[in-house]
C-alpha positions as CSV (number, residue, x, y, z in Angstrom):
1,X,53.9,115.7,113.5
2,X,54.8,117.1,110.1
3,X,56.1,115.1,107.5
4,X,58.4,117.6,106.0
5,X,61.5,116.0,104.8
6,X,65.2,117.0,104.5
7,X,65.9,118.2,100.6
8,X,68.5,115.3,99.6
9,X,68.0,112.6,97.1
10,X,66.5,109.2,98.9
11,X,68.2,106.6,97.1
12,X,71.9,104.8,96.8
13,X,74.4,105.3,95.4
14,X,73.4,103.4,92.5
15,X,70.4,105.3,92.3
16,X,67.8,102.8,93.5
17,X,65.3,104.6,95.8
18,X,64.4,104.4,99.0
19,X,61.3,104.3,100.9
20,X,60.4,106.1,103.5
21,X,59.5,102.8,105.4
22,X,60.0,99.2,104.4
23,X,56.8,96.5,106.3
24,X,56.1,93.0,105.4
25,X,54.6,94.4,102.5
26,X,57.8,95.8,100.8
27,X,58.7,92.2,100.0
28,X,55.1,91.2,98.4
29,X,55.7,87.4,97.7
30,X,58.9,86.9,99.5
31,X,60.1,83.3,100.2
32,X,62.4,82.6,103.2
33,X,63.4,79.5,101.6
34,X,64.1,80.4,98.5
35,X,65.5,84.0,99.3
36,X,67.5,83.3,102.8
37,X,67.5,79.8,103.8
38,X,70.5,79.1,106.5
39,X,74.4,80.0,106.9
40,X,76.0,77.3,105.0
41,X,73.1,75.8,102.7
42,X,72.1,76.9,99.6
43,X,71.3,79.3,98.2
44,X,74.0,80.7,100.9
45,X,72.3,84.4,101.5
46,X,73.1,84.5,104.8
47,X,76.6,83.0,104.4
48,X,79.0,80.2,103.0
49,X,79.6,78.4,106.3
50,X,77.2,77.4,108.8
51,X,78.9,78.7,112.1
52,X,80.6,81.9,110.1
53,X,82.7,84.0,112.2
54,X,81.3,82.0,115.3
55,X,83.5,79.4,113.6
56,X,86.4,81.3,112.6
57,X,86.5,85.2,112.1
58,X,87.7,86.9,108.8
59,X,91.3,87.1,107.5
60,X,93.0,90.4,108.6
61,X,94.7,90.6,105.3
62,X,96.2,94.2,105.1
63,X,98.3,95.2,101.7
64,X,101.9,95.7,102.0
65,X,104.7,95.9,99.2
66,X,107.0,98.6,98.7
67,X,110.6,99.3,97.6
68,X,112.9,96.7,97.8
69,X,111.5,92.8,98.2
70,X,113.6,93.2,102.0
71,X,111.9,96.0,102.6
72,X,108.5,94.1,102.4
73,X,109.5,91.4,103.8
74,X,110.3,93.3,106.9
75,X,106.5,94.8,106.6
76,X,105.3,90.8,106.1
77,X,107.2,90.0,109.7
78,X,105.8,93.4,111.7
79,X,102.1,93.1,110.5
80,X,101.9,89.3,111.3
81,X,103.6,90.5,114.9
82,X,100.4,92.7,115.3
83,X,98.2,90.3,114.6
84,X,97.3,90.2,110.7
85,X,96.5,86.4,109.9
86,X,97.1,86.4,106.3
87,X,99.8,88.1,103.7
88,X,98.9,90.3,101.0
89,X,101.3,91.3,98.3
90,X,101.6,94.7,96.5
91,X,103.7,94.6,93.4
92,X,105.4,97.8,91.8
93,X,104.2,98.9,88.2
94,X,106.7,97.1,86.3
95,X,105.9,94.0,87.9
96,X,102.2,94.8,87.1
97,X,102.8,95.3,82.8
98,X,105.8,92.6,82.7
99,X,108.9,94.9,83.3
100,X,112.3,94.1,85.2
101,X,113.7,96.7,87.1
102,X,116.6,97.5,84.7
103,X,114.2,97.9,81.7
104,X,114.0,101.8,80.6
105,X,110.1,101.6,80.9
106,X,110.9,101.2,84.9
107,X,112.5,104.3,85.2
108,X,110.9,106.3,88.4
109,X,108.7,103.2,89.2
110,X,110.6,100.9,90.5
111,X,109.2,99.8,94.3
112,X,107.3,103.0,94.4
113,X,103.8,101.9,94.2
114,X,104.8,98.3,95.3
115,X,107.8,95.7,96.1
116,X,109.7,95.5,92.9
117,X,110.1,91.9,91.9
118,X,112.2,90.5,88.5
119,X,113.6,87.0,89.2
120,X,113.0,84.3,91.3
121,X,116.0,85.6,93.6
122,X,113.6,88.4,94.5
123,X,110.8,86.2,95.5
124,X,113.5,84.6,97.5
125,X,114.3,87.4,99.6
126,X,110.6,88.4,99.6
127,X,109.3,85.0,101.5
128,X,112.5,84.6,103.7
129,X,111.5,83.4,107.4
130,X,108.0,83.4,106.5
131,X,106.6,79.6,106.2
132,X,104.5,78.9,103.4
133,X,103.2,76.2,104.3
134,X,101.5,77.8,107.6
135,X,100.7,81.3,105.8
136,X,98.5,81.8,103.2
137,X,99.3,84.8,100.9
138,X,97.3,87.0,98.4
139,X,98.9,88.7,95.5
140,X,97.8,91.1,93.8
141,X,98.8,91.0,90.4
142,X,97.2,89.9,86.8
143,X,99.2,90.0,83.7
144,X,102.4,88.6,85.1
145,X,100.3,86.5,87.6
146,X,101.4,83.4,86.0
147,X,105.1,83.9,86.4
148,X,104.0,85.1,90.3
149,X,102.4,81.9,90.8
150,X,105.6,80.0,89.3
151,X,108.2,81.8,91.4
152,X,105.6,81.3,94.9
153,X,105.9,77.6,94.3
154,X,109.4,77.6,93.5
155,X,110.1,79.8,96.7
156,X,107.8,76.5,98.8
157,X,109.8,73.9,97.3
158,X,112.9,75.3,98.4
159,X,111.4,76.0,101.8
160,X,110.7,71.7,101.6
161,X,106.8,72.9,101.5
162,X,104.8,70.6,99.2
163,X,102.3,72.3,96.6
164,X,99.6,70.1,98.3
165,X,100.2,72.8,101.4
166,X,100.2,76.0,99.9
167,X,97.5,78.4,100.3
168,X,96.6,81.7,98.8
169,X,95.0,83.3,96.2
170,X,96.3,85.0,92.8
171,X,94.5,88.2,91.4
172,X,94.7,87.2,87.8
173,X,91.2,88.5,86.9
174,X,92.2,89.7,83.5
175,X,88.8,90.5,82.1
176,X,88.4,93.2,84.8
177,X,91.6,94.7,83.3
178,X,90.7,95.3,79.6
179,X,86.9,96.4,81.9
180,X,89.2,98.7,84.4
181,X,92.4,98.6,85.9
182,X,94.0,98.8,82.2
183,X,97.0,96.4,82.6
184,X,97.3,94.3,80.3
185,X,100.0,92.5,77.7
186,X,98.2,90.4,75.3
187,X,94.8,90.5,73.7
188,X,92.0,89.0,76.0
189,X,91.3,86.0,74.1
190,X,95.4,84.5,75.3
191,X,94.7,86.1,78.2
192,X,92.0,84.2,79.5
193,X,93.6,80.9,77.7
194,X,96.6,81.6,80.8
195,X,94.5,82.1,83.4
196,X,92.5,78.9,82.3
197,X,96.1,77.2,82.5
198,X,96.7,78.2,86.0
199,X,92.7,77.2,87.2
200,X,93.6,73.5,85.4
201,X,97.5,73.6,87.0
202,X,96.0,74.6,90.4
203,X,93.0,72.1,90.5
204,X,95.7,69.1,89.7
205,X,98.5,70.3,92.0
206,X,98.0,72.9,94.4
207,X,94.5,71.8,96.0
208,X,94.5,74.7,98.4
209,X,95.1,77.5,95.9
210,X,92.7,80.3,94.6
211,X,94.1,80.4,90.6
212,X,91.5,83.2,90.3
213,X,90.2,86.5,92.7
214,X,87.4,87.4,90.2
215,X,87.4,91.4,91.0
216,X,85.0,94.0,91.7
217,X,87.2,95.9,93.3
218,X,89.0,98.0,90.8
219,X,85.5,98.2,88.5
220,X,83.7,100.0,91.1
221,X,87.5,102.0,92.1
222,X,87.0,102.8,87.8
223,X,83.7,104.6,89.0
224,X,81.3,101.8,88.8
225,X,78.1,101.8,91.0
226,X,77.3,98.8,93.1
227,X,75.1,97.3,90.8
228,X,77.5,97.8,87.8
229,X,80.5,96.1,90.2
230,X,78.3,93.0,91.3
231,X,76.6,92.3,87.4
232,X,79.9,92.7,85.9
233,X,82.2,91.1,88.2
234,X,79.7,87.8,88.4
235,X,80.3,87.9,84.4
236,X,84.0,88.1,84.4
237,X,83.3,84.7,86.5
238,X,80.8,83.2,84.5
239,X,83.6,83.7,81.6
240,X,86.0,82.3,83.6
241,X,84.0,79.2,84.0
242,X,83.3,79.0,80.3
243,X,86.7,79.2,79.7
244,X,87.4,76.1,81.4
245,X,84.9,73.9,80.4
246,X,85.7,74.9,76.9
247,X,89.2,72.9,78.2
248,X,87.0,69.9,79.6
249,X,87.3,70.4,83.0
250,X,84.5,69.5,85.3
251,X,82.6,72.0,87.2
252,X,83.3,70.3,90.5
253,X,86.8,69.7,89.8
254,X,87.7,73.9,89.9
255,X,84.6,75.7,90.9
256,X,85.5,75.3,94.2
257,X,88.3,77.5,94.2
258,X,87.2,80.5,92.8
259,X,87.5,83.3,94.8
260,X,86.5,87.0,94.8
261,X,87.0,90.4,95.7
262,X,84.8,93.1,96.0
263,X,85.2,97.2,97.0
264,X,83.0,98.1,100.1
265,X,82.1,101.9,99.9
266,X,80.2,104.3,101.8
267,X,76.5,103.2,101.4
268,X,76.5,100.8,104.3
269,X,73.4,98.6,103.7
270,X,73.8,98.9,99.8
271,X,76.9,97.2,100.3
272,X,75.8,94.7,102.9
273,X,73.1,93.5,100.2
274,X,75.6,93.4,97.6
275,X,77.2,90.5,99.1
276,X,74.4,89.1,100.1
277,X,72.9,89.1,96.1
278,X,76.2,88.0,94.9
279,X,76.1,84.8,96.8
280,X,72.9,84.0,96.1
281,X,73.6,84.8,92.5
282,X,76.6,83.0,91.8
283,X,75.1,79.6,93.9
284,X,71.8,79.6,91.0
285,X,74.4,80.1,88.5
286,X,76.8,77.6,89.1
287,X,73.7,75.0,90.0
288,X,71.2,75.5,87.7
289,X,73.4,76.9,84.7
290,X,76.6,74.3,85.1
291,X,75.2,71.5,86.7
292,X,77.8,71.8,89.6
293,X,77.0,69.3,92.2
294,X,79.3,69.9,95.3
295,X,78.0,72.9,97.9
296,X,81.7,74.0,97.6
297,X,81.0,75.0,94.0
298,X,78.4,76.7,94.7
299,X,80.1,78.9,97.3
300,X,81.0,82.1,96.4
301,X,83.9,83.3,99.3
302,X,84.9,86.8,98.8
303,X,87.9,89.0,100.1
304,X,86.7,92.7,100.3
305,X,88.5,96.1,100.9
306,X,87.8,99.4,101.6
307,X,86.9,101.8,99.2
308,X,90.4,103.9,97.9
309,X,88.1,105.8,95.4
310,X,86.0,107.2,98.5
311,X,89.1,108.2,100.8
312,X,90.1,111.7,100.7
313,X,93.7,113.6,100.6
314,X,91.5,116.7,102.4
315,X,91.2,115.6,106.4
316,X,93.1,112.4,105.8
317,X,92.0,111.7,109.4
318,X,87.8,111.5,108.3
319,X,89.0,108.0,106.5
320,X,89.5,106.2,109.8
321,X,86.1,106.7,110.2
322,X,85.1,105.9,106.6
323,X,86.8,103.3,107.1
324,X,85.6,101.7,110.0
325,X,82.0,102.3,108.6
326,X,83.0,100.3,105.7
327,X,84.4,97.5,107.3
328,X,81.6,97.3,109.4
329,X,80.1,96.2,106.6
330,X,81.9,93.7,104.8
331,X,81.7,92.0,108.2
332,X,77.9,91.9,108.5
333,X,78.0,91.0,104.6
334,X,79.6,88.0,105.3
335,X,83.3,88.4,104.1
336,X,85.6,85.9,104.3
337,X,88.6,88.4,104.2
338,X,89.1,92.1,104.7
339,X,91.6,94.9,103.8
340,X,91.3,98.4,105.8
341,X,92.7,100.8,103.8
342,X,95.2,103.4,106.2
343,X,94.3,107.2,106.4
344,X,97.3,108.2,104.7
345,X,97.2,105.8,101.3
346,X,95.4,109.0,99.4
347,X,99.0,110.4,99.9
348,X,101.3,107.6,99.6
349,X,101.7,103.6,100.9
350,X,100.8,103.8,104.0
351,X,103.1,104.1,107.0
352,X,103.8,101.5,109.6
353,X,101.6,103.9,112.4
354,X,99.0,104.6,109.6
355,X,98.7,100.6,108.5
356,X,98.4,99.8,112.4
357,X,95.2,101.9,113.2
358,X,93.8,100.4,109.8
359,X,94.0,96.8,111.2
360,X,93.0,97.6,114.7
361,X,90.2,98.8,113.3
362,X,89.2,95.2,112.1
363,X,90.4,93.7,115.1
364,X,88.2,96.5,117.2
365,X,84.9,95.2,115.4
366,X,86.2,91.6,115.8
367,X,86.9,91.6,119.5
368,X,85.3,94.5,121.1
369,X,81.8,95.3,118.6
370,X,80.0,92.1,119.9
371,X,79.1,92.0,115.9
372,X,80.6,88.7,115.1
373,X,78.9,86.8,117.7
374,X,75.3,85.8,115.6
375,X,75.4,84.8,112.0
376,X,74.1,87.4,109.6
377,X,72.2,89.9,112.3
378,X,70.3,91.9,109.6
379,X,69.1,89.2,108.4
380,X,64.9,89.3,107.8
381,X,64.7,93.3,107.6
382,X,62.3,94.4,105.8
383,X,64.5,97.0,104.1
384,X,67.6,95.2,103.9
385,X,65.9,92.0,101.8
386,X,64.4,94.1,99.6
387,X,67.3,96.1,98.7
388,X,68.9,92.5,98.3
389,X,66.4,91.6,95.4
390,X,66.6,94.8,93.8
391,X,70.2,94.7,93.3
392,X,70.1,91.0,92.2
393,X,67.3,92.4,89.3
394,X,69.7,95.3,88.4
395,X,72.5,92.9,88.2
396,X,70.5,90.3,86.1
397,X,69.5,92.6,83.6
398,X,73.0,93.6,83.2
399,X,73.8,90.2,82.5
400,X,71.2,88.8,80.8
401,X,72.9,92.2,77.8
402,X,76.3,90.5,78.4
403,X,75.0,87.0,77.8
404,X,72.9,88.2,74.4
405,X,76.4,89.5,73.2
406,X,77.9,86.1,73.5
407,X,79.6,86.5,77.0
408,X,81.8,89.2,78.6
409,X,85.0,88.7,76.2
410,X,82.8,90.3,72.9
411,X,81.1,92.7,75.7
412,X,84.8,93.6,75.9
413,X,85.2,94.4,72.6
414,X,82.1,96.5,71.9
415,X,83.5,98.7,75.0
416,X,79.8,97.5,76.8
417,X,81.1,97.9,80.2
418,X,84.1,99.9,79.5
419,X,81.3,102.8,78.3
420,X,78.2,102.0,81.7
421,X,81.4,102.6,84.1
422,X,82.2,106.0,82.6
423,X,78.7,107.1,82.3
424,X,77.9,105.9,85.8
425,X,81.6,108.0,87.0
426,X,80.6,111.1,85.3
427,X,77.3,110.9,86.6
428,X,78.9,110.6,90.2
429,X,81.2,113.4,90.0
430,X,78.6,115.3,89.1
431,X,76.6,115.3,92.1
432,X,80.0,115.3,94.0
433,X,80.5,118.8,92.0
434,X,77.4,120.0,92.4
435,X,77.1,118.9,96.3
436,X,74.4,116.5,95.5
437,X,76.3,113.9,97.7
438,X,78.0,115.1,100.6
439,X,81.4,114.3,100.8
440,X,82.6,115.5,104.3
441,X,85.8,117.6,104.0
442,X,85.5,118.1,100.6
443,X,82.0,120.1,99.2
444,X,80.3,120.2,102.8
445,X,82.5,121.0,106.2
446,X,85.4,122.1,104.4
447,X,88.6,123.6,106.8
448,X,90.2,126.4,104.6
449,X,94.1,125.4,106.7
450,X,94.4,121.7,106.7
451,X,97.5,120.3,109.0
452,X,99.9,118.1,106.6
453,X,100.8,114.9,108.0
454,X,103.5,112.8,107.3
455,X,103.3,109.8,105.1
456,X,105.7,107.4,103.3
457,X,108.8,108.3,101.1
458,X,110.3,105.7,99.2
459,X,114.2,106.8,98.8
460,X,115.4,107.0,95.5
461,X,118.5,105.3,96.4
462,X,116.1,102.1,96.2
463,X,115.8,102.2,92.5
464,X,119.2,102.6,91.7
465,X,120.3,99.5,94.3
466,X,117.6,97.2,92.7
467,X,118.3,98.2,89.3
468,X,121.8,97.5,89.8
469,X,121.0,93.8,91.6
470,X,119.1,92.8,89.3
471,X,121.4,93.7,86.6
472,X,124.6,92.1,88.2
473,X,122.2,88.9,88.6
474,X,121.2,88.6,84.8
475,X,124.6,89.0,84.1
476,X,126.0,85.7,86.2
477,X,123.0,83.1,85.2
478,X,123.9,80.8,83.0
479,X,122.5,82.6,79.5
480,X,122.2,79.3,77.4
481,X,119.9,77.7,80.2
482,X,117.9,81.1,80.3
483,X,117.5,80.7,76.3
484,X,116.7,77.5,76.1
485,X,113.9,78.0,78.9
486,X,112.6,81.0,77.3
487,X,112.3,78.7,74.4
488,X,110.5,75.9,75.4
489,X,108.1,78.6,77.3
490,X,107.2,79.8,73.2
491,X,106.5,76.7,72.1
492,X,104.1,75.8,75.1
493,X,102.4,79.3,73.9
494,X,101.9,78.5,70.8
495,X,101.0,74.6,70.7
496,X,98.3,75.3,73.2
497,X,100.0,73.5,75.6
498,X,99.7,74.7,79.6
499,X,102.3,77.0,80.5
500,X,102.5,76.6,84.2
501,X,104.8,73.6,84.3
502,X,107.3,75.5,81.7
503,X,106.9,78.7,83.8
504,X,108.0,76.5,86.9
505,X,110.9,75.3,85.4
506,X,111.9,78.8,84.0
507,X,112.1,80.5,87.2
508,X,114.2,77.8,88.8
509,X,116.7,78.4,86.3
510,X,116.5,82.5,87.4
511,X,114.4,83.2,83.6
512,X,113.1,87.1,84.8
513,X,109.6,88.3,84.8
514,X,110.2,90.6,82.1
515,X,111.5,88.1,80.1
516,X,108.3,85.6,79.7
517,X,106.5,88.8,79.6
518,X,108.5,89.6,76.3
519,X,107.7,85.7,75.3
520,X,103.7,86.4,75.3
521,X,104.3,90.2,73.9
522,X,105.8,88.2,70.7
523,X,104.1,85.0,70.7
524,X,99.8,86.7,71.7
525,X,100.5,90.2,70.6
526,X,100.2,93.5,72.3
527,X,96.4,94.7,73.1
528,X,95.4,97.9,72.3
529,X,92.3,99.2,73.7
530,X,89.6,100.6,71.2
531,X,88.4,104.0,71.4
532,X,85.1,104.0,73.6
533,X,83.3,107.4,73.2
């Protein structure tokens, strides 16, 4: 037997090394109790709810928005035909910085990377035939997710659905934004006061409602390592909590419906233990730092997705497998919700064959793997518990900087995390250059003649026919109702008062997204990021 090894570096993808073996001994002092414990109990290692997916599987929540809000809605109808038990929204990148469709700085964007949405009439169209009171709905979208929110309850009344029945979940994690994703309209400091208006609005009237997916996602999609995405991510909801009990809210009263998202890439059980850390993590924080009370506080329930960062436009085919690897596992990470990402999305949205392999693929592991059957299956192995604790050290020492700083918002401005991402992406695309980490169809098995395929082409006649609706609209509204909403939305800004139940009453009276966005552009300021060398 020799014990001559293979020349590649043993460790994550966050760097954390790897033993050639993991025993008893690997763990040294290790306490069931305190470090696993059951499904359902605290600290909640091995899961939030005590029968898991022996209880209920995961949402199949697949992304769809694109073009025109009929054309999505029309996506909505097939994917929940096929199977998918929850909606998730894609907006365009107007929507996303606080744009109408007729506003110059939409030019060439509109429903290309999303479903283009500027009034209330659009949200109409968007939700038509679907019943909100029986289909919960993510959206994905931060800045303007206030106005989102507004127009979603707006669309339920009018569908005779009370607020008390609505479910879903709204993005609106703005401190990953000025971290990552970069979109943004005001400064952090009013942007956080906004989201803190829709956790208090939420809590009081829509019980069933996630105000808040706190999200790794688009840090570790920024070039983040696992360790980076779960410390910084946990932060972002740490200030989130602050933020609210700053308002004098009580822990119990909002905790509960907190929600997050996180990127599953290609390191299978490095991911796997970063959901199982952040569980643990987030129950000791919200116990023993905030005094919360109810087990629902302490539960931290997370939608994933696979990786986009880790998909490749060479051999578009190799993501299903990437793919299926990944969602694998969220699933034995204990997810609560999953997005597949489609071959094809390195290219463009995805198209309707492309988006139907990706959710088989969950449906595959759900019916046909045998996975879902036993709660938490890796559970006790030696190498998998250990990798658990070392990523909850990493993480801790991360925050434990952030917390010396005076909390992620001043983190923010000294470009902390803004600076470890692109250190840790450089670093990354280095090996990737250098063929340090395999990526398969790019540095290592590379085919000189790849086939194209055929992916999604938004027409351009779509821009022009929503620019033009949402012109003629605009122009028949009654203007002095639109004023004096647009108004009264200023003076909630700026007297502190919430802004939901303004917002609410502005969209019912056809007040566009890019209008309130104009409203906080004057009344918070514009941000402008600081140079981070």
């Amino acid at each position: 037997m020799t014990d001559k090894e293979r020349p590649v570096r043993f460790e994550t993808l966050s760097g954390i090394p790897i033993e050639r073996v993991y025993t008893p001994e690997s763990l040294g002092n290790w306490s069931h109790d305190e470090k696993l414990g059951a499904p359902g109990q605290y600290p909640f290692t091995r899961g939030v709810y005590p029968t898991m997916y022996r209880g209920r599987l995961w949402t199949m929540r697949m992304f769809a928005g694109f073009g025109r809000p009929e054309d999505t809605n029309a996506r909505f109808k097939y994917l929940l035909e096929q199977g998918q038990t929850g909606l998730s929204t894609a907006f365009d990148m107007p929507a996303l910085m606080g744009y109408d469709a007729d506003h110059p700085r939409a030019r060439g964007e509109v429903g290309k990377e999303g479903v283009s949405i500027s009034t209330l009439a659009d949200f109409e169209i968007l939700f038509e035939g679907i019943p909100l009171g029986d289909v919960t709905t993510s959206m994905t979208i931060n800045c303007t997710a206030s106005v989102a929110l507004a127009m979603y309850l707006a669309v339920a009344e009018k569908q005779g659905v009370s607020w008390d029945r609505v479910g879903g979940t709204m993005q609106n994690d703005m401190l990953k934004e000025f971290i990552a994703q970069k979109e943004w309209i005001c400064p952090p400091e009013p942007a956080v006061r906004i989201v803190t208006d829709m956790i208090e609005f939420t809590s009081q009237h829509v019980p069933r409602f996630n105000p808040v997916s706190i999200s790794g996602y688009h840090i570790r999609e920024a070039g983040s390592t696992a360790v980076q995405e779960l410390a910084f991510t946990l932060a972002d909801g740490l200030g989130y909590v602050e933020a609210a009990l700053a308002r004098g809210l009580d822990i119990d009263s909002f905790a509960p419906r907190l929600s997050f998202f996180f990127d599953i890439h290609n390191d299978f059980f490095e991911e796997i233990a970063k959901l199982r850390a952040a569980r643990r993590m987030w129950a000791r924080f919200m116990k023993e730092r905030y005094g919360a009370r109810k087990p629902e506080s302490m539960r931290l329930r997370t939608h994933t997705q696979t990786a986009g960062v880790s998909a490749t436009a060479q051999q578009p085919l190799n993501n299903v497998a990437r793919v299926a690897v990944q969602a694998l596992a969220a699933v034995l990470g204990g997810a609560q919700s999953l997005h597949t990402n489609s071959y094809d999305e390195t290219w463009a949205l995805p198209t309707e064959d492309a988006v139907t392999v990706a959710l088989r693929t969950q449906q595959i592991i759900a019916e046909e793997s045998g996975v879902p059957l036993t709660i938490d299956p890796l559970g006790g192995s030696y190498y998998l518990e250990k990798l658990t604790d070392q990523m909850e050290a990493a993480a801790l020492d991360y925050i434990g900087k952030i917390d010396a700083m005076g909390g992620m918002i001043h983190a923010i401005d000294h470009g902390y995390p803004q600076k470890e991402i692109a250190d840790a992406a450089y670093r990354y695309q280095l090996m990737d250059d250098r063929g340090e980490k395999v990526v398969v169809g790019v540095n290592k098995y590379v085919m000189r003649d790849g086939k194209p395929i055929n992916y999604l082409r938004i027409d351009e006649q779509v821009e022009v026919e929503q620019i033009e609706r949402v012109s003629r609209f605009k122009a028949a509204r009654d203007s002095a109702r639109v004023e004096r909403r647009l108004k009264q939305l200023a003076d909630a800004c700026r007297n502190g008062g919430n802004v939901m139940p303004v917002l609410i009453d502005a969209v019912k009276d056809y007040v566009s997204l890019g209008e309130i966005s104009d409203v906080y552009r004057q009344v918070f300021g514009i941000y402008r990021e600081p140079i981070i060398f």
